[in-house]
Short mmCIF file of the C-alpha atoms (twelve columns), coordinates in Angstrom:
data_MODEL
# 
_entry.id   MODEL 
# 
loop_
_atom_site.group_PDB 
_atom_site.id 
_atom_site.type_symbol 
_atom_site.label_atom_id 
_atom_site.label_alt_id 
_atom_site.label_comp_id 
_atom_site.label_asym_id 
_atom_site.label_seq_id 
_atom_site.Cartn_x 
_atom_site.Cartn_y 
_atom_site.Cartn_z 
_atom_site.pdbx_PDB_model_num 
ATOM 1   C CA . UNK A 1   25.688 -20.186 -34.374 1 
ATOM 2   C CA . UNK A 2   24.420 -23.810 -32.897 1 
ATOM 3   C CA . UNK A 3   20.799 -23.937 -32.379 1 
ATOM 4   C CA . UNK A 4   20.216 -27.305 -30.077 1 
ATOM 5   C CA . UNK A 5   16.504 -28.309 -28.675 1 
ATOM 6   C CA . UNK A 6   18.500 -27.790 -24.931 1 
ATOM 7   C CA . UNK A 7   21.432 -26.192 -23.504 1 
ATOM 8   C CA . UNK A 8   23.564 -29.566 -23.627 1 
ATOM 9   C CA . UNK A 9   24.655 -31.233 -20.277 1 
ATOM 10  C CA . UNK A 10  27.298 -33.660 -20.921 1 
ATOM 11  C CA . UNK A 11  26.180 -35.756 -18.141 1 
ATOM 12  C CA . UNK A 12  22.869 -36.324 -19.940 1 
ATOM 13  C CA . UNK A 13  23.473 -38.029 -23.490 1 
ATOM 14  C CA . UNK A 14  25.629 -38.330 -25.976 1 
ATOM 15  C CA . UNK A 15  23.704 -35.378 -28.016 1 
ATOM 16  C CA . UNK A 16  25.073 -32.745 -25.234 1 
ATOM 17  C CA . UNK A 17  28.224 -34.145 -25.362 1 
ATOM 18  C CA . UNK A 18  28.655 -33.770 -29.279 1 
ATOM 19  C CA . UNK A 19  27.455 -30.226 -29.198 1 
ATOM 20  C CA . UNK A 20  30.134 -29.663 -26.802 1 
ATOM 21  C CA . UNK A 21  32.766 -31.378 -28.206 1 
ATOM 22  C CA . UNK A 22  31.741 -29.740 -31.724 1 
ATOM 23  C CA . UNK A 23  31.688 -26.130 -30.416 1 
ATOM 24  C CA . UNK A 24  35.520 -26.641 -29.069 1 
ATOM 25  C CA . UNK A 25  36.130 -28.154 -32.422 1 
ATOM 26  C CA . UNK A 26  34.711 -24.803 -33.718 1 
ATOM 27  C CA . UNK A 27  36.635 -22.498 -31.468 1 
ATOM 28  C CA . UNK A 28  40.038 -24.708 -32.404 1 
ATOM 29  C CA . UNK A 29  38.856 -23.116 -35.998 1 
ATOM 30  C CA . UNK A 30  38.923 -19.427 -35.185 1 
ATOM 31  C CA . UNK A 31  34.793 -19.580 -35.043 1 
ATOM 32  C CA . UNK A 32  33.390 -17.513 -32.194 1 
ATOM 33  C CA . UNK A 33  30.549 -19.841 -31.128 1 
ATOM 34  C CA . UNK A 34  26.981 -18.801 -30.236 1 
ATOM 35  C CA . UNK A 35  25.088 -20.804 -29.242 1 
ATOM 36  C CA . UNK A 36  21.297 -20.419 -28.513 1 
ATOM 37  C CA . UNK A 37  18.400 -23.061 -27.121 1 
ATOM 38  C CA . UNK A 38  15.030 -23.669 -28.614 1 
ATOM 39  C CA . UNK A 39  13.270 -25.233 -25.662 1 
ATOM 40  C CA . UNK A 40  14.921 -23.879 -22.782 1 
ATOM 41  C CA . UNK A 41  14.962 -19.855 -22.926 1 
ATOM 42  C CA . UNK A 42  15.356 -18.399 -20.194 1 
ATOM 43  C CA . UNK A 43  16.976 -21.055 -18.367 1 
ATOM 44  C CA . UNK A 44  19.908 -19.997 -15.886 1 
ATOM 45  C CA . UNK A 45  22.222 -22.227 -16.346 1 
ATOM 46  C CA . UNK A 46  25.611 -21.632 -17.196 1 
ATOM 47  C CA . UNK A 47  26.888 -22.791 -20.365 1 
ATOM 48  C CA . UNK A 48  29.651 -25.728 -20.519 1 
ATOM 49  C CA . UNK A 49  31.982 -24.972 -22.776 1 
ATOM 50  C CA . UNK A 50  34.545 -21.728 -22.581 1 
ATOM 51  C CA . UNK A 51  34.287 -18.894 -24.154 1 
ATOM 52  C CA . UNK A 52  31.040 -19.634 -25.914 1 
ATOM 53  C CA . UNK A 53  28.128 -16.398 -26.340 1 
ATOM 54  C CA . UNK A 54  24.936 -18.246 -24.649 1 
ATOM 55  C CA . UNK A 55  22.031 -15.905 -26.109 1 
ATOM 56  C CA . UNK A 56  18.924 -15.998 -23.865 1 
ATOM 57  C CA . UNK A 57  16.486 -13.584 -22.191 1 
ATOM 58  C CA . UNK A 58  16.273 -10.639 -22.114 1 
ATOM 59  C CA . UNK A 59  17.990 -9.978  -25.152 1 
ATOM 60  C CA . UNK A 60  16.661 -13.102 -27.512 1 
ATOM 61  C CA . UNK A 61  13.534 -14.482 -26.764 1 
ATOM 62  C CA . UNK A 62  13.354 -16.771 -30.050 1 
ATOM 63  C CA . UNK A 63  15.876 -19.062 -31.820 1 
ATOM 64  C CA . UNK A 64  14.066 -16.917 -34.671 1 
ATOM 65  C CA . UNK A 65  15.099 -13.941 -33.028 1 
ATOM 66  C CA . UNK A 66  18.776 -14.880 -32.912 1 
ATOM 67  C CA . UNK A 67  18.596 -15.911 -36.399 1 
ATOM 68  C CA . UNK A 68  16.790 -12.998 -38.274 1 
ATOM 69  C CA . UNK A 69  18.616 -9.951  -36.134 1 
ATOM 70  C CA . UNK A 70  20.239 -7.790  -38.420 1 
ATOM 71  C CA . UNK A 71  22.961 -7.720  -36.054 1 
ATOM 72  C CA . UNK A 72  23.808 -10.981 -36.210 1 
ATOM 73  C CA . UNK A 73  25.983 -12.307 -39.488 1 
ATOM 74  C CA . UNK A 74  26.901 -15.987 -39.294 1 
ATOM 75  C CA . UNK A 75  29.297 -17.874 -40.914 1 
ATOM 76  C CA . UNK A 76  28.638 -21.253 -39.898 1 
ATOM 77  C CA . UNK A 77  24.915 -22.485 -39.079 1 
ATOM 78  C CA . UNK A 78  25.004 -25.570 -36.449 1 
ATOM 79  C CA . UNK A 79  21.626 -27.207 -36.294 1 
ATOM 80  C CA . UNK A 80  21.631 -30.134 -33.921 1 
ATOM 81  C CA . UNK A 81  18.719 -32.511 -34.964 1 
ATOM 82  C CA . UNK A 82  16.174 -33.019 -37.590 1 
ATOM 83  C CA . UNK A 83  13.862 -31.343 -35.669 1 
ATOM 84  C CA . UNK A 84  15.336 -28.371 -35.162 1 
ATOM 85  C CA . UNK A 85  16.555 -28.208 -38.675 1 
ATOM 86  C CA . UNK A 86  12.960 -28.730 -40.066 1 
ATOM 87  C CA . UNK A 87  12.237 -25.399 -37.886 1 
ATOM 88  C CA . UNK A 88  14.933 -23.333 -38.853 1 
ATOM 89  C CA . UNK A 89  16.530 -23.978 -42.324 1 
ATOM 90  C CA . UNK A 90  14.471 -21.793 -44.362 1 
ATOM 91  C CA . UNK A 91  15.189 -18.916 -41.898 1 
ATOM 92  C CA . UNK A 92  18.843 -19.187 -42.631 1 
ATOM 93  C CA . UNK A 93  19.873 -16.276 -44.718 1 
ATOM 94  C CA . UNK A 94  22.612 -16.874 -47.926 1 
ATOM 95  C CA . UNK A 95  25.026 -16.637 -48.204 1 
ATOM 96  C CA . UNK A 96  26.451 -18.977 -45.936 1 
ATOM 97  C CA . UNK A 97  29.908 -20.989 -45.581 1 
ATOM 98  C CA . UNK A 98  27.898 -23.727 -45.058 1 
ATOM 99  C CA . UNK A 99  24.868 -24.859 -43.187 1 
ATOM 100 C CA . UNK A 100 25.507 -28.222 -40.437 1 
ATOM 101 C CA . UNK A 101 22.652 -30.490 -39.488 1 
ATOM 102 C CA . UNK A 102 22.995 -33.623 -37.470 1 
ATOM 103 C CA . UNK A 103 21.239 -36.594 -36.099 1 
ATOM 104 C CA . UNK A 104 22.857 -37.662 -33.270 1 
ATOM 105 C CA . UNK A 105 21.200 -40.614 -31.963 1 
ATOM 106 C CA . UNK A 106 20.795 -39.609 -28.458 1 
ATOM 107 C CA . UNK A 107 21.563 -42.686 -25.591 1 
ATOM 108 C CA . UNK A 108 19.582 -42.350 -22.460 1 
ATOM 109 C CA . UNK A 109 21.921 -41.901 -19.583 1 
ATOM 110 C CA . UNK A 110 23.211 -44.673 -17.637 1 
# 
């Protein structure tokens, strides 16, 4: 699962662009990504990269949601940004592969 602040448009920053380069870089692993927003539910858009399970509305109304569903078994934790690692660390449940944060410094666009 990747847990970003905003479904990533690689036309915006460098941040979107990592998430989607590091999702393909998943997927080239065998990972079936999910990805899921924490700002943005419910948004429309479609999401960049192939192949990738966008959870959104109706079904997941939360990042916690997506997270805590005893459906949902994850391998790999993605959580883009101190801020949305401060959020959702603790809700992460063991045991896990491993558990990603980054700071990506994000550029304003040009």
């Amino acid at each position: 699962m990747v847990i970003d602040n905003a479904l990533p448009d690689g036309q915006r920053n460098a941040g979107s662009e990592a998430i989607l380069s590091h999702s393909r870089a998943l997927q080239t692993l065998g990972y079936q990504v999910t990805f899921i927003t924490v700002d943005e539910m419910g948004t429309q858009a479609p999401f960049l990269a192939p192949d990738v399970i966008f959870c959104n509305l109706p079904f997941y109304n939360s990042a916690k949601k997506g997270l805590t569903c005893p459906a949902n078994s994850y391998h790999v934790v993605y959580l883009q940004g101190e801020h949305v690692a401060s959020r959702y660390v603790t809700l992460i449940r063991q045991p896990l592969h491993r558990i990603k944060q980054t700071i990506t410094p994000l550029l304003p666009s040009e």
